[in-house]
N, C-alpha and C positions, 0 to 999 in steps of 0.2 A: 475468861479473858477480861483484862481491863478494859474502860470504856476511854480511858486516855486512847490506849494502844490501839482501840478500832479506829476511832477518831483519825490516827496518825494515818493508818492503811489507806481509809477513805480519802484524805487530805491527797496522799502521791498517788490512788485511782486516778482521782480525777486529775492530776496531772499527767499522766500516762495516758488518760484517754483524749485529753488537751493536747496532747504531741500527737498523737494520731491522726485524730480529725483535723490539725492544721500539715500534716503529711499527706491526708489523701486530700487534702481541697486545694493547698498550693502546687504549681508543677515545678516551683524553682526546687534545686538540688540543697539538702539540708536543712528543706525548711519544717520548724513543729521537732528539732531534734533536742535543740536546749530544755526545751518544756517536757522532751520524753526523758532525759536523762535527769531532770529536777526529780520529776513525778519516782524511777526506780531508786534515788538517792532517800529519797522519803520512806519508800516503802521501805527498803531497808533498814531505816532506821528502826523501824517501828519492827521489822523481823529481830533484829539483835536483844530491842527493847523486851519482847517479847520470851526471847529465850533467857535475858537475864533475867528476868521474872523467875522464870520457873526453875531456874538453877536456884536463885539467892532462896526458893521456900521451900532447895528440899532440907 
């Protein structure tokens, strides 16, 4: 795997885990959701990135 592409995962981890822990510490409705939805947009990326990799080298 590339070290860009780990780089990427870890980058929306920690945002995913940034939407959570502000979900379990606020009680207001919605709160920590922006941040979970940045955090799966990242990982994402880095999933597609990922399988372009491995298509473009067969």
């Amino acid at each position: 795997m590339d070290k860009n592409i780990i780089r990427i995962f870890i980058l929306g981890f920690i945002w995913v885990a940034t939407g959570i822990i502000i979900n379990l510490t606020k009680k207001e409705d919605g709160a920590g959701i922006l941040a979970l939805a940045i955090g799966l947009s990242i990982e994402s990326v880095a999933l597609i990135l990922f399988f372009w990799r491995k298509i473009k080298n067969k």
